[in-house]
C-alpha positions as a Markdown table, in Angstrom:
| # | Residue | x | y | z |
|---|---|---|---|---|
| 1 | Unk | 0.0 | 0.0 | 0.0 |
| 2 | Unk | 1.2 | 3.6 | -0.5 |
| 3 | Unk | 2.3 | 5.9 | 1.8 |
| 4 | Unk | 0.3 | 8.4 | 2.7 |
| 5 | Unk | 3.2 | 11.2 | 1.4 |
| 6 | Unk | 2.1 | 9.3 | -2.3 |
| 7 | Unk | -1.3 | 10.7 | -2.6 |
| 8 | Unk | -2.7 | 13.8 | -1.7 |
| 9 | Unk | -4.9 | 14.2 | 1.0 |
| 10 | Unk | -8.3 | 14.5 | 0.7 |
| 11 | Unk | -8.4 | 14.1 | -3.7 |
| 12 | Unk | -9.9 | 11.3 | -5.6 |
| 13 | Unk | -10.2 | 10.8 | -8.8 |
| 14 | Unk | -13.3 | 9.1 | -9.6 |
| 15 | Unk | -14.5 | 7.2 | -12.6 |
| 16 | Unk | -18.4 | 7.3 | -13.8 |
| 17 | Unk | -20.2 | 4.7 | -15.3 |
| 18 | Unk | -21.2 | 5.6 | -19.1 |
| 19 | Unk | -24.0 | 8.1 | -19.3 |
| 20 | Unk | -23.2 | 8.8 | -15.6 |
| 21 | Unk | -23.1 | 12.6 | -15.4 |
| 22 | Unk | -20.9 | 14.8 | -13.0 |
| 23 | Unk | -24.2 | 15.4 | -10.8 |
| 24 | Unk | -23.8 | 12.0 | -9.9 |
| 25 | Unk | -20.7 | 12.8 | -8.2 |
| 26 | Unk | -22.8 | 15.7 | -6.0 |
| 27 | Unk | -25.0 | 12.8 | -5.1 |
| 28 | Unk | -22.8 | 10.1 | -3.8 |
| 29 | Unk | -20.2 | 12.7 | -2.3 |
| 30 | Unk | -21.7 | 15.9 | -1.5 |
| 31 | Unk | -21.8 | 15.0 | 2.2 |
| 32 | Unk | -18.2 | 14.8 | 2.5 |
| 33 | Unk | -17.9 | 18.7 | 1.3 |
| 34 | Unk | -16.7 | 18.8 | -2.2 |
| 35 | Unk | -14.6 | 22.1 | -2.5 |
| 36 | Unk | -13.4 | 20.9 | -6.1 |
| 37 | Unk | -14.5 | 19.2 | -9.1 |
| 38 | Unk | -12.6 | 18.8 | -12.4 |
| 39 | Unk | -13.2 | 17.0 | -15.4 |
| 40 | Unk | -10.2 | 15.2 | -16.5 |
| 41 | Unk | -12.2 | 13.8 | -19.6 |
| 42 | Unk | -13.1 | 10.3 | -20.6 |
| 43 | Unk | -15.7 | 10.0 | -17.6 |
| 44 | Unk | -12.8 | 10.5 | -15.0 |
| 45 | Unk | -12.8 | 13.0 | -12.6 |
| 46 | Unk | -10.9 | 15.2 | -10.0 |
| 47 | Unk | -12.2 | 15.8 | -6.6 |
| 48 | Unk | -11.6 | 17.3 | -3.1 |
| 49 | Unk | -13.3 | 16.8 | -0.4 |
| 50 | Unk | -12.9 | 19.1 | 2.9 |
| 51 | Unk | -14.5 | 16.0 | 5.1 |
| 52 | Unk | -12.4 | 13.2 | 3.7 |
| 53 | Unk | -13.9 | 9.7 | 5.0 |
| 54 | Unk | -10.8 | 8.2 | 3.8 |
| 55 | Unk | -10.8 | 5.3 | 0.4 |
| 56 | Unk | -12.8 | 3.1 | 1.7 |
| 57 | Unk | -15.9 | 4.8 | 2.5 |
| 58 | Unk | -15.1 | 6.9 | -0.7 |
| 59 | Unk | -15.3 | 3.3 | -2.9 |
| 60 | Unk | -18.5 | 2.6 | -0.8 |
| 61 | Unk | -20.0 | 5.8 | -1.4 |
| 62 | Unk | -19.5 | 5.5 | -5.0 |
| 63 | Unk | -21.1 | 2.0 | -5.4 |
| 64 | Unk | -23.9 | 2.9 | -3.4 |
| 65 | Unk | -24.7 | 5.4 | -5.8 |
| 66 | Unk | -24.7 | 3.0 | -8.6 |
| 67 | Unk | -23.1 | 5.9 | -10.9 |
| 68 | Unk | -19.5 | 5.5 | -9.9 |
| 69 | Unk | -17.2 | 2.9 | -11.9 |
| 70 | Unk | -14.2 | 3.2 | -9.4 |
| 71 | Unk | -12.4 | 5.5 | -7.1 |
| 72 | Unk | -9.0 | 5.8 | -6.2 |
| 73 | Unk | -6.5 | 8.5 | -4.2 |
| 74 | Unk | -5.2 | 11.5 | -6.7 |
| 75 | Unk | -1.7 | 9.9 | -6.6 |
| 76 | Unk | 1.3 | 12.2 | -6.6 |
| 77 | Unk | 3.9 | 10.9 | -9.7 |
| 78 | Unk | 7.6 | 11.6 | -9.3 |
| 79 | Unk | 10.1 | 11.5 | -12.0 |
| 80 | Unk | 13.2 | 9.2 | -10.6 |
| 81 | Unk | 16.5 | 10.0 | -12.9 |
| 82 | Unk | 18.0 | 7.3 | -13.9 |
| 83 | Unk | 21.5 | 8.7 | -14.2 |
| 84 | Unk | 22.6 | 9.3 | -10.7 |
């Protein structure tokens, strides 16, 4: 499993179902205080929520709904030279 430095708190990116639309995302998250949403394209989105629940409860959230295809933390990508 990551460490928690890998991610960055509190942002998912989340992944709708086809025909899903973002509102669907106010509906399975909005008690968690969404305080972003961005569209990354291709039915994937960027969120932050100000209450996080942590993964788990995120994943739950989003099946519950029935809208949400997956959900996982807004990992944070280094670039590692190769030529030290």
């Amino acid at each position: 499993m990551p460490e928690a430095a890998d991610r960055v708190p509190g942002e998912y990116v989340i992944t709708l179902r086809p025909r899903a639309s973002a509102e669907a995302i106010d509906t399975a998250y909005g008690s968690f205080g969404i305080t972003r949403l961005q569209d990354l394209g291709g039915g994937k989105y960027l969120i932050r929520l100000s209450q996080d629940p942590g993964l788990e409860m995120v994943r739950r959230a989003g099946h519950a709904s029935g809208h949400v295809a997956a959900a996982q933390p807004n990992f944070v990508y280094r670039l590692d030279r190769l030529d030290r």
